[in-house]
C-alpha positions in Angstrom: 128.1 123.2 39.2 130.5 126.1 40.8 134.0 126.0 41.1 136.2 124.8 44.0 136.6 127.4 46.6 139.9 126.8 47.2 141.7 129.0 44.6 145.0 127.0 44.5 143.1 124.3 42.7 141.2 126.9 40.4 144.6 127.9 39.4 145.5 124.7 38.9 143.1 124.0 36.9 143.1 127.0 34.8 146.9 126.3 33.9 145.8 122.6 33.0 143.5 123.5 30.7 145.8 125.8 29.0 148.1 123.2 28.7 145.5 121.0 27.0 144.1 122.9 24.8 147.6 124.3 23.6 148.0 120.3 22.6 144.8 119.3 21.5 142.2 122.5 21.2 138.8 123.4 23.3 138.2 120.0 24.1 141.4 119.1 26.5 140.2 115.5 27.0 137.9 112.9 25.3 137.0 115.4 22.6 135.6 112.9 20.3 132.2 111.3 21.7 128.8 110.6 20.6 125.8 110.7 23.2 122.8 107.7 23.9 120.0 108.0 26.1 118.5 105.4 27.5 117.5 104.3 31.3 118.4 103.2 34.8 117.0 100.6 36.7 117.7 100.2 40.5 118.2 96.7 42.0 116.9 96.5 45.3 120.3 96.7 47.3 120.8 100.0 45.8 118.2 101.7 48.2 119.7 100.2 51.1 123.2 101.4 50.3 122.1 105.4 48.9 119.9 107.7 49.5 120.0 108.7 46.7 117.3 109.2 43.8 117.8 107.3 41.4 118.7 104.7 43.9 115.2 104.6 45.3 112.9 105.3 42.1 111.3 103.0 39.9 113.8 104.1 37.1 115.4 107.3 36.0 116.3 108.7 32.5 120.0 108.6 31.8 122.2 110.7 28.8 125.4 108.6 28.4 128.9 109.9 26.4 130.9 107.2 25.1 134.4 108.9 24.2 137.5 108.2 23.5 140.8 109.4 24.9 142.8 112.5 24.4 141.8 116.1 23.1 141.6 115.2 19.4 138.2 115.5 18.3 139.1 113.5 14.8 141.2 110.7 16.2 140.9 107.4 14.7 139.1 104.6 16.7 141.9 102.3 16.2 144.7 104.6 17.6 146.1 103.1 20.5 146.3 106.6 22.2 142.1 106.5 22.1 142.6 103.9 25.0 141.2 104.1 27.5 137.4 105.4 26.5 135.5 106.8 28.3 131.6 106.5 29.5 130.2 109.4 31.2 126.3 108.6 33.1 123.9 111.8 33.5 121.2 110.6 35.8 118.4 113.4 35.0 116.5 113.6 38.0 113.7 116.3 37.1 112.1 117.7 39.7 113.4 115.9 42.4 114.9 118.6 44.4 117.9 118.2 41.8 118.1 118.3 38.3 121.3 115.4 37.3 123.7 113.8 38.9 126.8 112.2 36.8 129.6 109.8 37.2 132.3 109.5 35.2 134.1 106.3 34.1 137.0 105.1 32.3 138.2 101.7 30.9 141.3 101.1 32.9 141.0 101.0 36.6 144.5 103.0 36.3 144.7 107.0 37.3 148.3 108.3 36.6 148.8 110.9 39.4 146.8 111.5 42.5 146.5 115.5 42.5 146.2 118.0 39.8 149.5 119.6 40.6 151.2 115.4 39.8 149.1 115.6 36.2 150.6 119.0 35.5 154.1 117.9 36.1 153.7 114.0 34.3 152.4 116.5 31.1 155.7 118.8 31.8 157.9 116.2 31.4 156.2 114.7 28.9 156.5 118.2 26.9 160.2 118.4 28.1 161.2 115.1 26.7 161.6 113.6 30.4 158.8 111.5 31.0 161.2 108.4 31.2 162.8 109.5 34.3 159.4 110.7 35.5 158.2 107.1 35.3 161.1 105.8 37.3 159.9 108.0 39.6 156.5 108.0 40.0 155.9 104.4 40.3 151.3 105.3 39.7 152.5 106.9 36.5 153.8 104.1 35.2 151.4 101.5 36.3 148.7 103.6 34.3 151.0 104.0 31.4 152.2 99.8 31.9 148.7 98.7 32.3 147.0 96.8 29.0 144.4 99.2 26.8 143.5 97.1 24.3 141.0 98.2 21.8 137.1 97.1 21.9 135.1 95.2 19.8 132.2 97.9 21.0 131.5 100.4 23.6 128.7 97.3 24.4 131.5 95.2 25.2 133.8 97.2 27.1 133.6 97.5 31.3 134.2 100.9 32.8 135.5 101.8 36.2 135.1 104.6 38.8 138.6 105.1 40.2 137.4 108.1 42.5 135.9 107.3 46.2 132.5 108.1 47.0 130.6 108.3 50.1 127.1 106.6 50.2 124.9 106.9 52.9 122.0 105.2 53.5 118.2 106.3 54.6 118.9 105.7 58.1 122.4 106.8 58.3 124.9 104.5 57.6 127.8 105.4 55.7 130.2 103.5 53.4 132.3 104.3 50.7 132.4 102.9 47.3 133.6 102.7 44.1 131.5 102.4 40.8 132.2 99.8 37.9 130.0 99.4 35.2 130.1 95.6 33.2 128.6 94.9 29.5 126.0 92.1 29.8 127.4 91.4 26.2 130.4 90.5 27.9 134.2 91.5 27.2 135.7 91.2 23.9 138.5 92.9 22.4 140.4 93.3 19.0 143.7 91.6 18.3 146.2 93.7 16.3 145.4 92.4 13.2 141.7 92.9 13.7 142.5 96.6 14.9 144.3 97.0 11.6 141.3 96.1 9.3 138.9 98.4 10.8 137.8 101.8 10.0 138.6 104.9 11.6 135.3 105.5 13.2 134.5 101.7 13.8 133.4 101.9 17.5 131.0 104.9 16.8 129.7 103.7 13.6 128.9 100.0 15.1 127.4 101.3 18.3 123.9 102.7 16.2 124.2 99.4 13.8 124.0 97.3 17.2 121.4 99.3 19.0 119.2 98.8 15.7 119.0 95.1 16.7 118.7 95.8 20.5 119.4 97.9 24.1 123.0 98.1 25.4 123.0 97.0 28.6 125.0 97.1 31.4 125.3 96.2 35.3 126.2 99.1 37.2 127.9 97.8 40.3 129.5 99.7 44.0 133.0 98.0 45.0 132.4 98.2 48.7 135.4 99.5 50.9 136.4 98.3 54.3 138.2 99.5 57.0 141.8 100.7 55.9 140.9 100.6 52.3 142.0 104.4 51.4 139.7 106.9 50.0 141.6 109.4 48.7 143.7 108.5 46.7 142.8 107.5 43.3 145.9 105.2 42.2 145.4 103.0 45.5 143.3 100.1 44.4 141.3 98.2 46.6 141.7 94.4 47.3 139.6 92.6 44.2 138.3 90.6 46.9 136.4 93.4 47.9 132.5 92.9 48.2 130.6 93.6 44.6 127.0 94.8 45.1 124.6 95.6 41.9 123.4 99.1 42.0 121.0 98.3 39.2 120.9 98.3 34.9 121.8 100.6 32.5 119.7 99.9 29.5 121.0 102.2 26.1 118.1 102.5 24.0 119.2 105.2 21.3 122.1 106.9 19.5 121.2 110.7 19.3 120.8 112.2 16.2 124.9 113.4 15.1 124.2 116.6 14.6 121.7 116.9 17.9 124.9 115.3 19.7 127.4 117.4 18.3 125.5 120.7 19.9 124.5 119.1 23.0 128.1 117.7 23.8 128.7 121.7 23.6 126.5 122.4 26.1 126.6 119.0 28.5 129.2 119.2 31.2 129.5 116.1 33.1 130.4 116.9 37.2 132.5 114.1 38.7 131.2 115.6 42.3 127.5 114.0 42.3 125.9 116.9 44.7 122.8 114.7 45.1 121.4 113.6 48.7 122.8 110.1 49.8 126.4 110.6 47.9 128.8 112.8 48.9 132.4 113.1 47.4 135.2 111.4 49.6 138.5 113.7 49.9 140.2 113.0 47.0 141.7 115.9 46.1 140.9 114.5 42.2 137.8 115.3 42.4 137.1 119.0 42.9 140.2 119.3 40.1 138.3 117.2 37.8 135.2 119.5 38.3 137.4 122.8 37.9 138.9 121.0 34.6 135.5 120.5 33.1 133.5 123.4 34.2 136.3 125.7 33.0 136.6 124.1 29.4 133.0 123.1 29.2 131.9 126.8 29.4 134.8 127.9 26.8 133.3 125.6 24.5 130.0 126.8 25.3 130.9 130.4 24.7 132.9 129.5 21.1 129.4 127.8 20.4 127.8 130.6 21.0 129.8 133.1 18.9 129.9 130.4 16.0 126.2 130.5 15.9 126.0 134.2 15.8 128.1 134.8 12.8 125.9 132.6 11.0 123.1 133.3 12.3 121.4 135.6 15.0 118.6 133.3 14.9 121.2 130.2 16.3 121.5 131.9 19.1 118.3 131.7 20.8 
């Protein structure tokens, strides 16, 4: 996973994360998460649409992070500021000429700003005490901000949505973009306020192990197909609804990992939102190689305070 080569976003970047971290710590966004494995399942349109591995295997191991929003690693599951969560998909592909692929998904089909440079300004204004007058001018910003996040029931019961354009292209050629949404097959179910307000502070991680002990957590994982006009790079243009679904195959959750196994793998995990896999390439939102800068520059400051943690307790932790 390398940086952008453009050094304007790398800068970019680097000034976001600063910015983060001087509000919330090493972890700038979804800090608190818990990881599952489980696997993927291709349906058979999949293989027709992608190129792609996992598209064309008989099934593929997956690591998934559920997470919740902002850089607070203790913040409680029924703050309304945790909305929306987050699911992050690791497809490890072994061998196979690559070793993962990710996407990254969100529960609101909402981005606030479409470039890096618009994200650093909504979180200036924010800091400045402006972020009214922002809003009234940046119409995105406050869709995303306007739009409902009501608090699930589960992870299981919570859909998830790609809002970045991707570029699939088929065995033979063919090229179309998409965007990914992933639906619970335990359907969608929220809390009310009142329900919210009788829950515990770690509800939706401590429910998602009590719920796998009875059973998988499974999904749909589903390409909204673009036409002709539909734009691809911009992430706070939505596409028409009546846009062609197609099932890319099932996501089946099969176990929590261990919390102290996830605690020092989430150190070292860093999810890519450019897949770098044959048979998807990224579209040219300019989201998309920022995201990747984000991550890559926090996710290897968390890996090097990992590191030095372990040696002053141990040399042996550092192995």
């Amino acid at each position: 996973m390398p940086l952008p080569e453009d050094p304007a976003t790398v800068e970019t970047a680097g000034n976001l994360v600063k910015t983060l971290q001087g509000a919330f710590g090493h972890h700038p966004a979804h800090a608190k998460g818990r990881l599952v494995t489980g696997t993927f399942t291709p349906a058979p349109e999949a293989a027709s649409l992608s190129s792609a591995p996992h598209f064309n295997n008989p099934s593929t191991p997956i690591i998934v992070r559920f997470s919740s929003s902002t850089g607070i690693p203790n913040i409680p599951d029924t703050d309304a500021n945790a909305n929306p969560r987050g699911m992050a998909i690791r497809f490890v592909l072994g061998n196979a000429g690559h070793l993962h692929t990710d996407m990254i998904a969100h529960s609101t089909p909402f981005f606030p700003m479409r470039t890096g440079a618009g994200f650093s300004a909504m979180l200036d204004a924010i800091g400045r005490g402006t972020i009214g007058d922002f809003l009234a001018d940046h119409p995105s910003a406050a869709a995303f901000v306007q739009d409902p996040k009501p608090s699930p029931k589960s992870f299981a019961t919570e859909r998830y949505y790609g809002v970045n354009a991707f570029k699939f292209i088929s065995k033979d050629g063919r090229e179309r973009f998409i965007r990914y949404r992933i639906l619970p097959d335990a359907g969608l179910s929220h809390l009310s306020e009142s329900e919210l307000r009788s829950k515990g502070p770690d509800y939706l991680f401590d429910e998602l192990p009590t719920r796998m002990d009875q059973g998988p957590v499974v999904f749909k994982f589903l390409a909204q197909l673009a036409e002709e006009g539909d734009p691809t790079d911009d992430a706070t243009r939505h596409w028409s609804e009546e846009r062609k679904l197609v099932e890319l195959g099932t996501i089946r959750l099969e176990a929590v990992m261990p919390e102290a196994q996830s605690e020092r793998e989430q150190k070292r995990i860093i999810y890519d939102p450019i897949p770098r896999v044959e048979g998807i390439e990224p579209s040219a939102d300019p989201l998309l190689e920022m995201r990747a800068a984000i991550y890559l520059i926090s996710g290897k400051e968390r890996r090097a305070a990992s590191v030095e943690g372990a040696s002053s307790l141990s040399p042996a932790g550092v192995a």
